[in-house]
C-alpha positions as CSV (number, residue, x, y, z in Angstrom):
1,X,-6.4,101.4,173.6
2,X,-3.0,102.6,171.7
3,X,0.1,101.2,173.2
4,X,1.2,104.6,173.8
5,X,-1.9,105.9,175.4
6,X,-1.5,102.9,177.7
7,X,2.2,104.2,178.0
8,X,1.0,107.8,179.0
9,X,-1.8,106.6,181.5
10,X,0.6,104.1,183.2
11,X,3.3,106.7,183.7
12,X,1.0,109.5,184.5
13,X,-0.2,106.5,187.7
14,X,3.2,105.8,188.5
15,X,5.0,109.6,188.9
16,X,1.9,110.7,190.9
17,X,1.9,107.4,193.5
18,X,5.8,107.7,193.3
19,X,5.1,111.2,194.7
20,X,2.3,110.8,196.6
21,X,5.2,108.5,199.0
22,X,8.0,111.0,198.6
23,X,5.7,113.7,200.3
24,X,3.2,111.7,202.4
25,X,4.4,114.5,205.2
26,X,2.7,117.0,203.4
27,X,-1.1,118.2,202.5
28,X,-1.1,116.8,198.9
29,X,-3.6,118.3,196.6
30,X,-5.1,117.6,193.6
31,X,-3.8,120.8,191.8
32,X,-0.3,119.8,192.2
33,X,-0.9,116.5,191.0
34,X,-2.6,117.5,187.9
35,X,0.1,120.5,187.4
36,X,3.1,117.3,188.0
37,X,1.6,115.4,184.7
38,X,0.4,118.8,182.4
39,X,-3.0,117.2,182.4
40,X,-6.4,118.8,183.7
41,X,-7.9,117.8,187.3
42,X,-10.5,116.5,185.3
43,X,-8.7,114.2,183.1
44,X,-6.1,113.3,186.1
45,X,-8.9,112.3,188.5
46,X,-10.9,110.2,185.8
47,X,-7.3,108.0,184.9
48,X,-6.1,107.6,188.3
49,X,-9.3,105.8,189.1
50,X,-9.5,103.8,186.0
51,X,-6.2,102.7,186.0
52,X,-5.7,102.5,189.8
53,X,-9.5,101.2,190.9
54,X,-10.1,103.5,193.3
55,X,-10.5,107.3,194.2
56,X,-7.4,109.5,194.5
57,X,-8.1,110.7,198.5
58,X,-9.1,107.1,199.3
59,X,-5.7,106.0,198.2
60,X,-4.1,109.1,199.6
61,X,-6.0,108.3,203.3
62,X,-4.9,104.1,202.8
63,X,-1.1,105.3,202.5
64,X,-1.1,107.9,205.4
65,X,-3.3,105.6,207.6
66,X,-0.1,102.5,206.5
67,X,2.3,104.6,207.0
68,X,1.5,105.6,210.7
69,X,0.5,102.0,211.7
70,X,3.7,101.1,211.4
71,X,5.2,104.4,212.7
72,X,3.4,103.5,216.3
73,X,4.9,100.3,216.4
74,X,8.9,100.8,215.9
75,X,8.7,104.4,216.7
76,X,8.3,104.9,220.1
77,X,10.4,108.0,221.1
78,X,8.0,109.5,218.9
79,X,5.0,111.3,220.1
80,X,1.5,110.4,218.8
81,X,0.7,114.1,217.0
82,X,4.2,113.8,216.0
83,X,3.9,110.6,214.2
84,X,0.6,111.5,212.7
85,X,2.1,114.9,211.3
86,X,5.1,113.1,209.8
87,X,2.3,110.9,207.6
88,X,0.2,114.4,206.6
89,X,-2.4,115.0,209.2
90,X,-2.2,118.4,210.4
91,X,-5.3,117.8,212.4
92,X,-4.9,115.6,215.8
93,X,-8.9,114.9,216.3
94,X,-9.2,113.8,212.3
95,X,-6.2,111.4,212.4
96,X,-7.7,109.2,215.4
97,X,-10.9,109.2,214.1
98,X,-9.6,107.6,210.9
99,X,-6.8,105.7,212.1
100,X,-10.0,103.3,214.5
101,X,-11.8,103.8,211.2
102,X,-9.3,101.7,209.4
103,X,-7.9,99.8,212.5
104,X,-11.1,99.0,214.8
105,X,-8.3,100.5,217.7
106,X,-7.3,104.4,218.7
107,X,-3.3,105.1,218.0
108,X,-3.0,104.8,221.6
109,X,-4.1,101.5,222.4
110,X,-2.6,100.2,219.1
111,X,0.9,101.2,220.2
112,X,0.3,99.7,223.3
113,X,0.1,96.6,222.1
114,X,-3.1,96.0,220.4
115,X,-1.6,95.6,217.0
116,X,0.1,92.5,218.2
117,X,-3.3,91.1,218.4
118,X,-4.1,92.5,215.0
119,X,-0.8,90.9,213.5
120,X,-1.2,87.3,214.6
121,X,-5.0,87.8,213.4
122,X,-4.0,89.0,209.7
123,X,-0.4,86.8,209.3
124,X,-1.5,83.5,212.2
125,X,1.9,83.6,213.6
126,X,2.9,82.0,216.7
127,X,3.7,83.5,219.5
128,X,7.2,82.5,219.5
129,X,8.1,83.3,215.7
130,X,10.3,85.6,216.6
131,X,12.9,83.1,218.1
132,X,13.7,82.0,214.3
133,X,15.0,85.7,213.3
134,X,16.7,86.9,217.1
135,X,20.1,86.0,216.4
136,X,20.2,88.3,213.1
137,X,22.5,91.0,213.4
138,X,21.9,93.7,210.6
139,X,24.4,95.7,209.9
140,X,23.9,99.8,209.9
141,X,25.3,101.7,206.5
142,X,24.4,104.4,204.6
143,X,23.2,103.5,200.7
144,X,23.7,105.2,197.8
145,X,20.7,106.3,195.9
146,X,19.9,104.1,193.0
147,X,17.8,104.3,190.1
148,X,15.6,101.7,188.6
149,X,13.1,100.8,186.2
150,X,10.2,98.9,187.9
151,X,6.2,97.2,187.5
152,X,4.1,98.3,190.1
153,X,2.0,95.7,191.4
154,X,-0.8,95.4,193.9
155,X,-1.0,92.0,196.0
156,X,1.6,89.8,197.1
157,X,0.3,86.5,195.3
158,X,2.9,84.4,194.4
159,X,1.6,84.1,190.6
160,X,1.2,87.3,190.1
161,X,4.6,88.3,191.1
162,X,6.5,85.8,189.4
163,X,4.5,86.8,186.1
164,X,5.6,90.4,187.2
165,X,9.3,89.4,187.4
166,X,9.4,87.4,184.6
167,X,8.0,90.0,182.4
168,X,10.4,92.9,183.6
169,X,13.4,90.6,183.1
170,X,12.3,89.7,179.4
171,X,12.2,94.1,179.3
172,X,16.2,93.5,180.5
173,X,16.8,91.6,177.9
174,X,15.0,93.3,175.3
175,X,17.2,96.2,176.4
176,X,20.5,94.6,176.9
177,X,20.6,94.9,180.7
178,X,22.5,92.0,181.0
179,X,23.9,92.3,184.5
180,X,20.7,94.0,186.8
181,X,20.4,94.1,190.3
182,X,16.8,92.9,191.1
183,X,14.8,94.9,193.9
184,X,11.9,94.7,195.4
185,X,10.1,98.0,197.6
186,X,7.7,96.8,200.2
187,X,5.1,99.7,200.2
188,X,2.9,98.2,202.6
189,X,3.7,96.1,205.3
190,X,2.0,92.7,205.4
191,X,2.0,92.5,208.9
192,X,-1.0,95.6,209.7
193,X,-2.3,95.2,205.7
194,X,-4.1,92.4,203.8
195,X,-1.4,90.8,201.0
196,X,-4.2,91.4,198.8
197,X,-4.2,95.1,199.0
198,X,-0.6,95.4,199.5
199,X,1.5,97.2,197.0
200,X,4.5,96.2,195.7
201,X,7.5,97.5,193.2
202,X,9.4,95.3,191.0
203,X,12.6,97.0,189.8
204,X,16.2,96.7,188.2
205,X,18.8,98.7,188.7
206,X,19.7,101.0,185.4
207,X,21.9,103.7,184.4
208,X,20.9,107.4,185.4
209,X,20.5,108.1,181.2
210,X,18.1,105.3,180.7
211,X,15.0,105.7,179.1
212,X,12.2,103.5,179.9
213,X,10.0,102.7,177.2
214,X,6.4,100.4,176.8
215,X,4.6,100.4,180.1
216,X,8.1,100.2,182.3
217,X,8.6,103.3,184.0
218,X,11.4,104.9,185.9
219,X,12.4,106.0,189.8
220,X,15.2,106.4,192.1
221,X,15.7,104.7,195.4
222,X,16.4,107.8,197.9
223,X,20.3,107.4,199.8
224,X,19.0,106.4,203.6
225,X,21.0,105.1,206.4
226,X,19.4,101.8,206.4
227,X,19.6,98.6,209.1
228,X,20.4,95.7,206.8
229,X,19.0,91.9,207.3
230,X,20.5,89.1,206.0
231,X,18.2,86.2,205.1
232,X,17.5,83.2,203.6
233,X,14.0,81.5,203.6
234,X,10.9,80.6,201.2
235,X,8.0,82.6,200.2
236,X,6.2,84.3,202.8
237,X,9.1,83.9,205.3
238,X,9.8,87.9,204.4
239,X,6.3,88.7,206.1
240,X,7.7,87.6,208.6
241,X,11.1,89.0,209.3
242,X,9.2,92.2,208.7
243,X,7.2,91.2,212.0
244,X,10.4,90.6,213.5
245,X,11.8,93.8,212.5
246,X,9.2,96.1,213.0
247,X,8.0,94.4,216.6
248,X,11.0,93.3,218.4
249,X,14.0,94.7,216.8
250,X,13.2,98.2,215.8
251,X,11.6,99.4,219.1
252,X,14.8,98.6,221.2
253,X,17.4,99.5,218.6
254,X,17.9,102.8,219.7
255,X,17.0,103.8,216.0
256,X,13.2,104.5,214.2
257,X,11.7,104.4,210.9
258,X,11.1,106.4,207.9
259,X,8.1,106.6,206.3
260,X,10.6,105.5,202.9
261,X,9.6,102.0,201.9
262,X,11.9,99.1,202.8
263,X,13.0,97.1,200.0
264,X,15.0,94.2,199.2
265,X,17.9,93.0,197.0
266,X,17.7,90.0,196.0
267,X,20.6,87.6,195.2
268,X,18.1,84.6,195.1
269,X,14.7,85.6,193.8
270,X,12.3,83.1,194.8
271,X,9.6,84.8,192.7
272,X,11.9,83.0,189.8
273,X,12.5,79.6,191.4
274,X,10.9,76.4,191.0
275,X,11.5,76.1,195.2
276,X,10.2,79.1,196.3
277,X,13.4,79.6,197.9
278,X,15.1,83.2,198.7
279,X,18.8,84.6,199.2
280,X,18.6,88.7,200.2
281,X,19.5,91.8,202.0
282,X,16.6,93.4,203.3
283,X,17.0,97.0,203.6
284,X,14.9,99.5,206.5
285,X,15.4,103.0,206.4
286,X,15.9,104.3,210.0
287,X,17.2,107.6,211.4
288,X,19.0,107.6,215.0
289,X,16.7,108.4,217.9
């Protein structure tokens, strides 16, 4: 395949998942999709899958069906139809029969408690891990929109995303982006998803005017009010302040969650040290109950 055929395909992927997130709320159809990259259904349906391994819907469902198991848990001023609509299901019945599709419980019993059960099965954590992250404070601010050239990646394997890293850096320096912030957008959260099938976004920051070229592609971080985490650890120690976060911390903040992906800024990449070890700012966009 031509480099630039493999530059169309992997941009047409990443504008449609990047808006696929933006308006999970709504009833996405394949028409707009299509009509987004000036390509025919046809053609849209037949890349997406090649170049994404599964079916459009099915990805569309897996997102909606994320998106509201994590909703349940920090939101809880929130009503169940409410929280269900806010993720694209205008149909009440249809979003409980997939939701115990995907999660063996009903929304109800979930936020209730049985995806505490769930958690400690997918992520073995001990009943007491939250006692490491308690005395974090974040702080509450407002942040700017930012835009970014990224990798999308699928998994959160530590090889894989340290090849990632290391190959969007050696774009940087092609480029002569010297001085980048390095960010990484937690799609899916570990805690309710396999790391496996978890999606992830490498990105640097970039000026508004920059054009991506090769397979690197563009997007902009939306301005949230965001709750802020401070923390230092080693990998697979952000799975678990996301636990933290979205268990203990969110549900008795007086504040809930977006359906905007966290992310984090790193000041000491771990994906790039020999010690595995981390220095960030973990960022959770919230809105004021």
């Amino acid at each position: 395949m031509k480099k630039d055929t493999k530059h169309i395909r992997a941009n047409i992927v990443n504008k449609s998942l990047s808006y696929i997130y933006k308006y999970i709320d709504t009833n996405i159809t394949l028409d707009e999709l299509a009509k987004l990259n000036s390509v025919s259904k046809y053609h849209f349906l037949r890349i997406f899958k090649e170049e994404v391994g599964e079916n459009l819907f099915q990805r569309i469902t897996a997102i909606r069906l994320q998106k509201a198991a994590n909703l349940l848990i920090t939101n809880s001023h929130s009503t169940i139809s409410e929280i269900s609509q806010s993720c694209g299901y205008s149909s009440h019945t249809s979003f409980i029969k997939a939701f115990k599709k995907r999660f063996i419980y009903t929304p109800s019993k979930w936020r209730k408690g049985a995806y505490k059960n769930f958690s400690q099965d997918t992520l073995n954590l001990k009943e007491d891990f939250y006692l490491t992250f308690k005395d974090i404070i974040p702080s509450i601010k407002v942040v700017p929109s930012r835009t970014c050239v990224y990798i999308r990646l699928k998994g959160y394997g530590m090889l894989e995303l340290s090849q990632t890293w290391e190959r969007l850096l050696a774009f940087a320096y092609e480029n002569n982006i010297l001085e980048n912030t390095q960010i990484g957008m937690y799609h899916d959260n570990p805690i309710i998803t396999e790391y496996k099938d978890c999606n992830y976004i490498a990105a640097i920051e970039v000026d508004d005017d920059f054009k991506p070229t090769n397979l690197i592609s563009k997007l902009e971080i939306e301005e949230s009010l965001c709750a802020i985490f401070h923390y230092e650890g080693v990998y697979g120690d952000i799975a678990k302040l996301m636990a933290y976060i979205y268990h203990y911390w969110m549900p008795n903040s007086g504040y809930e969650a977006k359906t905007l992906p966290a992310f984090a800024i790193y000041h000491q990449n771990h994906y790039l040290e020999e010690n595995d070890t981390f220095n960030l700012d973990f960022y959770v966009p919230i809105r004021v109950v």
